[in-house]
N, C-alpha and C positions, 0 to 999 in steps of 0.2 A: 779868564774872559767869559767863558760860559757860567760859572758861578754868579759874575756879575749881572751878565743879561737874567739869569734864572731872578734876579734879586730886584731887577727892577722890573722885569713880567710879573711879580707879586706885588711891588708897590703898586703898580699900576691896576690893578685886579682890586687892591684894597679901596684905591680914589674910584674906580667905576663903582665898587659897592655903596661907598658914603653918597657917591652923588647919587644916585639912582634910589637909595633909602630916603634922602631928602624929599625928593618929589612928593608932594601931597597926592593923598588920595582923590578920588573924584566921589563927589555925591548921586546917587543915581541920579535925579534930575539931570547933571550936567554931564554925566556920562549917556546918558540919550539924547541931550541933545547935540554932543559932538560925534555920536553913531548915525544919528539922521544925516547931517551935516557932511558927515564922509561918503556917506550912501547915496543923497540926494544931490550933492555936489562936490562931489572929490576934493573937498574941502582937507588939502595935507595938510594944516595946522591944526585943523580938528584931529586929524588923523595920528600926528604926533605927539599932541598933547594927551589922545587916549592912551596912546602904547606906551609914552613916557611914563604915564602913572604906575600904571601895572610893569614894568620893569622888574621890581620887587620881587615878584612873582615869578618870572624868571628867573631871579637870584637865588629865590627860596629854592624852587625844583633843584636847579643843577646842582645844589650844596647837598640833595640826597642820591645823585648821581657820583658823588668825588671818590667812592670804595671802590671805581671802576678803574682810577688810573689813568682817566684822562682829567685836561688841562681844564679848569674851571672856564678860561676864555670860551674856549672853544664848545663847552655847555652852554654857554649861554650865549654863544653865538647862532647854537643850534636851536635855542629855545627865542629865542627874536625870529625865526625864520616861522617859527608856529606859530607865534604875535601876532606877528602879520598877515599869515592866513588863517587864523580865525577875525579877524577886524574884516578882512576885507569879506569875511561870510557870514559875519554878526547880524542879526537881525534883532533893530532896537525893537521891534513889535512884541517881541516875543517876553514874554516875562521870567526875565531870568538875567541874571547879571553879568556883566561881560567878564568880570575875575572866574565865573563859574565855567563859561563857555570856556576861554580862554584856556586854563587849565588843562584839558584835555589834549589842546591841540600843542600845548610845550611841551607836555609828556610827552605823549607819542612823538615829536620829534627829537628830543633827547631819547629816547628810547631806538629810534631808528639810528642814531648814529653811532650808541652805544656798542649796538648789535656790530656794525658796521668796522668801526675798529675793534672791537676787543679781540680779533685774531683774524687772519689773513683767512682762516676756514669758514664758511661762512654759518653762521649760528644761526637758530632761533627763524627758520622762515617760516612758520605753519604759527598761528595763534596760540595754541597750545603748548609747542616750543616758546616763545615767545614767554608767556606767562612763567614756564619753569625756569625759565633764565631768571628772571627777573624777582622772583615768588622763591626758589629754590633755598635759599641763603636765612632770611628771613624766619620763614614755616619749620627749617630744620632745626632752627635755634628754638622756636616755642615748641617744637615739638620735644627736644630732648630737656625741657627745664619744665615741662608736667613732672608728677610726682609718678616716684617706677620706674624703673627701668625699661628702654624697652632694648631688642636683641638689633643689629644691625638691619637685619634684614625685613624686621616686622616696623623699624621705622621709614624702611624705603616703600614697603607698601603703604606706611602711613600718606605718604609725602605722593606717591602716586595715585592714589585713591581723593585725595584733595587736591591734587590739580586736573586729576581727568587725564591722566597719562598711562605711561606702563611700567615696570620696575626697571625694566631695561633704559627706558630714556631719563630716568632718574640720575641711573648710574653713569650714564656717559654722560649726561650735564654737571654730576658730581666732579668725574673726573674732568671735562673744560675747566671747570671753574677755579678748579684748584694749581691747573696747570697752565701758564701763558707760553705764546707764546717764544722762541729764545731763537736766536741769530745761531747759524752754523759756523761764525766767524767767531765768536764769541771767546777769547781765551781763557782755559782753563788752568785754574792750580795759582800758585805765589806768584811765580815767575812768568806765568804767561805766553809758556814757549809752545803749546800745545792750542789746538783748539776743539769746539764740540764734536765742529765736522771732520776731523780728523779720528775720533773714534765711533764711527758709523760703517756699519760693514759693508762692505760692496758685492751683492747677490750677483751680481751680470760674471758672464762666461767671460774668461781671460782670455788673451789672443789665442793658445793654444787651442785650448779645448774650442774655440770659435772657427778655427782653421780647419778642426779634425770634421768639424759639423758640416761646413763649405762641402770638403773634399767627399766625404759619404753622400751629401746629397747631390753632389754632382753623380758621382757612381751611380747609387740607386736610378737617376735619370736615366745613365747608359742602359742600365738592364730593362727599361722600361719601354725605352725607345728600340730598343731589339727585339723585345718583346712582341711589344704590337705589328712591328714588321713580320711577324711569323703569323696574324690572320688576315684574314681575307677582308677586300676593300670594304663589303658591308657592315664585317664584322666590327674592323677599325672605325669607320664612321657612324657605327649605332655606339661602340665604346665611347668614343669621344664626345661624342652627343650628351651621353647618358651620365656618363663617369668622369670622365674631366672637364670640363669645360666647368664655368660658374653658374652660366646662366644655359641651363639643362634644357634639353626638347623632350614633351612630353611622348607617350607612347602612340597616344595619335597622333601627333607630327610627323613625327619617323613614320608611322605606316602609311602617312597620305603621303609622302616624300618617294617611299622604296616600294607602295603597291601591295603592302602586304595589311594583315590583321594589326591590329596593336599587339593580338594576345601573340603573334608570332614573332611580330617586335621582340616584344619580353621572352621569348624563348631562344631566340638567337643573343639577344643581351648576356643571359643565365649562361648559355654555354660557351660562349666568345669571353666569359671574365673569368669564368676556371679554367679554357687555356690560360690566358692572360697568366693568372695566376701561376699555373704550373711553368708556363715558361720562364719565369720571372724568379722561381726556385732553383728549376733547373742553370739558370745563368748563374745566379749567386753562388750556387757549389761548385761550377765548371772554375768561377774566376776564383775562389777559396780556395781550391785544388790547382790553380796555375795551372789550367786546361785552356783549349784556344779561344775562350768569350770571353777571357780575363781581363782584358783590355777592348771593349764593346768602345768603335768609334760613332 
């Protein structure tokens, strides 16, 4: 069944091309004056009679778009959508032909949608990306079919140095290009009984080792929370201020709060965190040694 449809999506691709080839061209005379026409009065048969012509034009672009692996329909459905806005920005005043205008604006939309599928990652957002995507493929063939050899690396400079890039974006547009991308469903091998994502390694902590981590940090809490109970209330709410909380109070807050300096702020901080500190050792060896903080509620 899919054989078939793929069979008549290609006949059908062939009769849009013959019809669309068919269509006479337009004389400039009568291509300004179906641009005035549309301009000066939304004249849609002027309108489709221009766009019909140049259809062609469309057909041609997308036929240098097909190395990309998408569907020719869908080229040139992208490239009708630039047809029409350059017709509708065409300015017959201007002297210059609307296959020339035109041009530009089916590129660039074939270009935009190229970018758009050729990988779920998104490609090519900066002009420059853009260019080496595009230029990449092309530049590296003339560059290795001059006479000489050159080394790997003295052709990536080449290819960077005429697009205005770096070596480094060279090589990661190398490697896109070369690589699409592939379903983690995808089975692998004769039989089919395996698949991609099935041999991808799994970095994350396993319940064990996730459990061990719970249970120490719950502990480390204990020792903390015992901790701080061993200083005194300003000590603990300049600590708390300072050192845990997210959103910290500076040292003149604390001092217009408790009456004191900042700078004396900061000196009860300094010494309030090395008890802190000390008692916080002292527990951990008490509960290592099965001593009575060993179980801190």
């Amino acid at each position: 069944m899919a054989t078939q449809d793929f069979r008549t999506e290609r006949n059908h691709d062939r009769e849009f091309v013959a019809k669309a080839m068919g269509i006479p061209l337009l004389s400039e005379e009568e291509e300004i004056d179906l641009a005035v026409r549309w301009r000066d009065q939304h004249d849609e048969k002027a309108l489709h009679r221009m766009v019909s012509a140049y259809m062609r034009l469309v057909i041609s672009t997308a036929s240098k778009f097909r190395n990309y692996g998408l569907p020719l329909g869908d080229l040139v459905q992208e490239g009708n959508v630039g047809l029409m806005l350059a017709a509708a920005r065409f300015d017959p005043t201007r002297e210059v032909r609307f296959s020339t205008y035109a041009s530009w604006w089916i590129r660039s939309a074939m270009q935009e949608f190229v970018l758009r599928n050729w990988s779920i990652v998104r490609t090519g957002t900066s002009a420059a990306q853009k260019s080496l995507f595009f230029n990449l493929r092309w530049l590296r063939a003339k560059i290795e079919g001059r006479p000489g050899e050159l080394s790997v690396e003295e052709a990536k400079a080449e290819l960077a140095r005429q697009l205005n890039v770096n070596v480094d974006q060279v090589s990661a547009m190398d490697e896109r290009l070369s690589r699409r991308d592939q379903s983690l469903n995808q089975p692998v091998g004769e039989s089919g009984g395996e698949e991609w994502g099935s041999f991808i390694a799994d970095d994350a902590d396993g319940p064990e080792t996730q459990a061990i981590r719970n249970r120490d940090n719950e502990i480390q809490s204990r020792w903390l929370k015992a901790a701080l109970a061993e200083l005194s209330d300003r000590e603990q709410l300049i600590i708390n201020r300072r050192r845990l909380q997210e959103d910290r109070s500076t040292l003149e807050e604390l001092g217009g709060q408790l009456g004191i300096t900042k700078e004396r702020v900061r000196q009860i901080e300094h010494k309030a965190f090395e008890k802190l500190r000390s008692s916080v050792l002292r527990i951990s060896r008490q509960a290592v040694d099965g001593g009575p903080m060993a179980y801190v509620n």
